[in-house]
C-alpha positions in Angstrom: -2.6 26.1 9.8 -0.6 23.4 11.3 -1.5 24.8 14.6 -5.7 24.2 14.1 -4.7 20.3 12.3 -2.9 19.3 15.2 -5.9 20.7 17.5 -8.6 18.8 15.5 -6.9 15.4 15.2 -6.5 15.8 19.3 -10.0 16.7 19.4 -10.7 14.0 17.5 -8.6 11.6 19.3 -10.0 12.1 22.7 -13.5 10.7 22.3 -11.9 7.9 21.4 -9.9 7.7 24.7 -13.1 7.8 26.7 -14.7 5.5 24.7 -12.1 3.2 25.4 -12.0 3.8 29.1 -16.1 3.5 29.1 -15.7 -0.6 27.5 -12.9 -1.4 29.6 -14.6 -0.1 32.8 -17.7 -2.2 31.8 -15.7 -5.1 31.0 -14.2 -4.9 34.3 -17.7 -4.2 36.0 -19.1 -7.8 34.2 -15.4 -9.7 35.1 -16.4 -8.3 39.1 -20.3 -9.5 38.9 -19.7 -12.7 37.6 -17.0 -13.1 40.4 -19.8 -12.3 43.3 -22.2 -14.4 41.5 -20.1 -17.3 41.5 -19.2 -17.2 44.9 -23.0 -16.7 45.9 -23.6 -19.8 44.1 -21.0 -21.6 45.9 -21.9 -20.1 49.0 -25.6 -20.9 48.6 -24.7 -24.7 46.8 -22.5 -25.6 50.1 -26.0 -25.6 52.8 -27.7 -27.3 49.7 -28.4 -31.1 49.6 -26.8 -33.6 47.6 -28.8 -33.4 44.7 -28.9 -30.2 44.2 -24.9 -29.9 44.1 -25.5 -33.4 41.8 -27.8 -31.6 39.3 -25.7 -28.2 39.4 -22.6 -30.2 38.5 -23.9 -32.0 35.7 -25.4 -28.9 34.3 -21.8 -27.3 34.7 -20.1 -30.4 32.7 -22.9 -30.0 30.0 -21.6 -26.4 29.6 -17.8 -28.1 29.6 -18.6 -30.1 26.7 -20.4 -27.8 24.3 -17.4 -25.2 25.6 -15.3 -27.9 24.5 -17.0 -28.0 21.2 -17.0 -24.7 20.4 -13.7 -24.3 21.1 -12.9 -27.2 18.5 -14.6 -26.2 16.2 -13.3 -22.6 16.3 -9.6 -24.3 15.7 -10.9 -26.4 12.6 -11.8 -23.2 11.5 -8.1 -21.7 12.4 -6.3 -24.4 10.9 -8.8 -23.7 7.5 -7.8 -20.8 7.3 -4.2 -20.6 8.0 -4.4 -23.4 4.8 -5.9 -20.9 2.7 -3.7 -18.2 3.7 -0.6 -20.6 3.3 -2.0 -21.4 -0.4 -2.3 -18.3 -1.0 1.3 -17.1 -0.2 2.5 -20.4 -2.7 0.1 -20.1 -5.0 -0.3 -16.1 -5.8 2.4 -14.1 -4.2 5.4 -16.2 -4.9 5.1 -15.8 -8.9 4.9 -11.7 -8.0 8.1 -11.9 -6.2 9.3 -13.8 -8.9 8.1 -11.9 -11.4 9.0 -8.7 -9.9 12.2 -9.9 -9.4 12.3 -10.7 -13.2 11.4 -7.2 -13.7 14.2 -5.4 -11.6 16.7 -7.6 -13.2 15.9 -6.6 -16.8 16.1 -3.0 -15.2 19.5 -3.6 -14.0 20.6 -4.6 -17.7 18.8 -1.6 -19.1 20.5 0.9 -17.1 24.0 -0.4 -17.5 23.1 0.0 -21.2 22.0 3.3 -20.9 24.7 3.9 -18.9 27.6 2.1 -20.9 26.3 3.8 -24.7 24.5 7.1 -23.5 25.9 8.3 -20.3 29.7 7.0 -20.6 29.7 8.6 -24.4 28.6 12.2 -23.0 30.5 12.2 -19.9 33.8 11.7 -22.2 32.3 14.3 -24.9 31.9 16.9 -21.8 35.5 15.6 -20.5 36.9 16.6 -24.0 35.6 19.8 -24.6 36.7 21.4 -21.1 40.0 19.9 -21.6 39.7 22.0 -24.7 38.2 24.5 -23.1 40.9 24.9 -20.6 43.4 24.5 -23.1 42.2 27.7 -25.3 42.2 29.7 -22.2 45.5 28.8 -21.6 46.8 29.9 -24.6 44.9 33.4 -24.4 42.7 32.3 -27.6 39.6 32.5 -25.0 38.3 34.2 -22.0 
């Protein structure tokens, strides 16, 4: 029965492989196209006049700026969160660490009692009656 699970969760397993291998080779067929269209543009830009090359840079310092911006605003949004996620580490995980710490403490006391006034009192008990035990047998009263 092993056997057939083993079987199913490779089965299951290798459509996931190919899927994977699918998106990368598509990622690396769009990195490869936007390489070639690139260097068509500069290719085509360089027997261009002036202005064109003048309009085409601006354009490509437009796309800077809001690249810029996006990019800013995506780390406001970071350091946001990484405040939230630092509050919340202060704020709501600390006390349960501290409480279960609380908790494992007062366990440690309870088991030494247990221990000191249950355990400790039948260990001896047990401890008596083989020494009793042994002692009958020794003197033939016992088998």
């Amino acid at each position: 029965m092993s056997d057939t699970q083993i079987n199913q969760e490779a089965v299951q397993t290798e459509p996931e492989s190919t899927q994977t291998k699918k998106s990368n080779a598509w990622v690396i067929f769009g990195i490869v196209l936007v390489v070639l269209a690139v260097t068509a543009g500069i290719v085509v830009l360089a027997g261009q006049s002036s202005e064109v090359t003048t309009k085409v840079r601006d354009i490509f310092i437009i796309l800077l700026a809001l690249e810029m911006f996006a990019i800013g605003t995506a780390l406001i949004i970071l350091i946001i969160q990484v405040a939230a996620l630092t509050n919340l580490l202060q704020n709501e995980v600390k006390p349960i660490l501290n409480s279960t710490t609380d908790t494992v403490n007062t366990l440690k006391g309870t088991v030494k009692f247990l221990s000191n006034n249950v355990s400790e009192p039948v260990i001896k008990l047990n401890q008596s009656l083989a020494s009793l035990n042994k002692l009958l047998e020794l003197l033939k009263l016992r088998k």
